[in-house]
C-alpha positions as CSV (number, residue, x, y, z in Angstrom):
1,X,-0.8,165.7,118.4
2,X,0.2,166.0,114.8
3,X,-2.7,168.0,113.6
4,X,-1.8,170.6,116.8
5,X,1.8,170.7,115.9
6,X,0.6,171.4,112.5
7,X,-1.7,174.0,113.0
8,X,0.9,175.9,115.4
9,X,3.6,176.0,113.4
10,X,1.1,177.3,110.5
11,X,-0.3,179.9,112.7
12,X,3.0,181.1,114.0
13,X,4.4,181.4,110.0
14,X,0.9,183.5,109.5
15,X,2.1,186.1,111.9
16,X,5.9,185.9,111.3
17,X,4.9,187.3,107.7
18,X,2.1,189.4,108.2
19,X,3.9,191.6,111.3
20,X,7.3,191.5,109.4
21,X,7.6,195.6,110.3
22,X,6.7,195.0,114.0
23,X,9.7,193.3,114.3
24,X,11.7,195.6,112.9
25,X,10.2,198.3,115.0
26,X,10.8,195.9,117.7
27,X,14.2,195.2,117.1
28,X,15.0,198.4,116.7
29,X,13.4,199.7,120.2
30,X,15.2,197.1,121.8
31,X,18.4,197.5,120.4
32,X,18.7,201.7,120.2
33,X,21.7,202.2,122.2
34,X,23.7,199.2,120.3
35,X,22.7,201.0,116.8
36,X,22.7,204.7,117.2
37,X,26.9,204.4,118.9
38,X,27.6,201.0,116.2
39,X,25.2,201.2,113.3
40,X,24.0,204.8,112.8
41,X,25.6,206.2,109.5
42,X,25.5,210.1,111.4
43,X,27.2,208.9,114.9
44,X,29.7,211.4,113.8
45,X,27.3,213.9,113.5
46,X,25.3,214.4,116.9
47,X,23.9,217.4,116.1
48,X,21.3,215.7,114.2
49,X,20.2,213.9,116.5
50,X,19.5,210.7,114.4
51,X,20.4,208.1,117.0
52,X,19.6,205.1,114.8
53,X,16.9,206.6,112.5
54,X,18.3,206.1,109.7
55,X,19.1,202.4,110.4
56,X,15.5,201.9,111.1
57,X,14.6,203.7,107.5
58,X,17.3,201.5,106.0
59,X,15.6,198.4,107.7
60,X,11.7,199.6,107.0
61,X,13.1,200.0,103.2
62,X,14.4,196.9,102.9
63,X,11.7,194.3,104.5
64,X,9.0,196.6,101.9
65,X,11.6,195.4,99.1
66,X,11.5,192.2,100.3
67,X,7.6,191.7,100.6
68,X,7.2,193.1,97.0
69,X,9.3,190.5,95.9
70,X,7.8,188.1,97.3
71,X,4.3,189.7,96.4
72,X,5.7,189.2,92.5
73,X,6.9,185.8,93.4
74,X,3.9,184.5,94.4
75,X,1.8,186.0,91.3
76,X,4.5,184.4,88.9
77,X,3.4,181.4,90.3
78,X,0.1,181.9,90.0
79,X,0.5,183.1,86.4
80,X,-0.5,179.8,84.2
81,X,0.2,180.1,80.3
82,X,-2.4,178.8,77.9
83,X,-1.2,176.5,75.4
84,X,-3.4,176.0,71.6
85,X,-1.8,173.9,69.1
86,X,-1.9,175.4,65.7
87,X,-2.9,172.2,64.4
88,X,-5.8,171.4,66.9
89,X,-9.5,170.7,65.1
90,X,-12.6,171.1,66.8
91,X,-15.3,168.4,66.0
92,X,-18.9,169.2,66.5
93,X,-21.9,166.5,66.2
94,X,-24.1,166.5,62.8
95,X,-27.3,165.6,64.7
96,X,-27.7,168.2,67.5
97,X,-31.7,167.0,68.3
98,X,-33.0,163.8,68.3
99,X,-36.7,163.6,67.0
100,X,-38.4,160.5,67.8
101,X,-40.6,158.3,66.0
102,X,-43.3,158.1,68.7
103,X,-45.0,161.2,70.4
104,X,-45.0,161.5,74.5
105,X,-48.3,160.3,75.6
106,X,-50.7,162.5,76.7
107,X,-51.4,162.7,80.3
108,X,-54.8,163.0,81.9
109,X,-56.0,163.4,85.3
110,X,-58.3,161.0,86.8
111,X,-61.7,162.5,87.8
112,X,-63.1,159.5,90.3
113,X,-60.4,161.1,92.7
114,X,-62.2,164.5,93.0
115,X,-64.9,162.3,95.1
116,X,-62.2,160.7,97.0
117,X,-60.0,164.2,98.1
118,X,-62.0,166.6,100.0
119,X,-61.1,169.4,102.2
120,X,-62.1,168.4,105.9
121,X,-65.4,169.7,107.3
122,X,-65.8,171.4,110.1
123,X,-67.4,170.4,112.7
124,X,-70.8,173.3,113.2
């Protein structure tokens, strides 16, 4: 029940941030009567024929501010500083290979298997 909760709310945040400008589109469809008479900054002038237009620019402009910021948010976050102490000293080993006293054996095949491995005959 958890996990399903989880994974709902999770999905739902996904698409709240990725369709950010379908709801403003959406809002302002819904709402065009209430914004071009209250909102519109040229409901004085009707011969433009604006009815909310320039709300909806203002709106657009503003949520592609707002992801940018975000966008630079979230690489400052990602941005990790390396750090080198002035003083640091780096050590390497003296003996790099090891040679050893003894050589590897030497490995030879046995030759009474030959007689003992054949390929299967066929039957004539």
């Amino acid at each position: 029940m958890l996990r399903r909760l989880t994974a709902i709310s999770l999905i739902t945040c996904l698409m709240v941030s990725n369709f950010s400008m379908l709801f403003v589109y959406a809002g302002y469809e819904l709402n065009r009567g209430y914004i071009a008479a209250k909102l519109c900054e040229n409901r004085a002038k009707p011969v433009m024929h604006c009815n909310g237009k320039c709300y909806l620019a203002k709106k657009i402009k503003q949520a592609e501010e707002k992801e940018k910021k975000n966008a630079s948010q979230q690489l400052k976050s990602q941005l990790q500083e390396a750090f080198m102490p002035l003083n640091a000293e780096f050590k390497f080993a003296s003996q790099v290979i090891i040679i050893s006293k003894y050589p590897n054996p030497v490995y030879r095949l046995c030759t009474r298997a030959s007689s003992v491995y054949q390929p299967p005959r066929l039957a004539a």
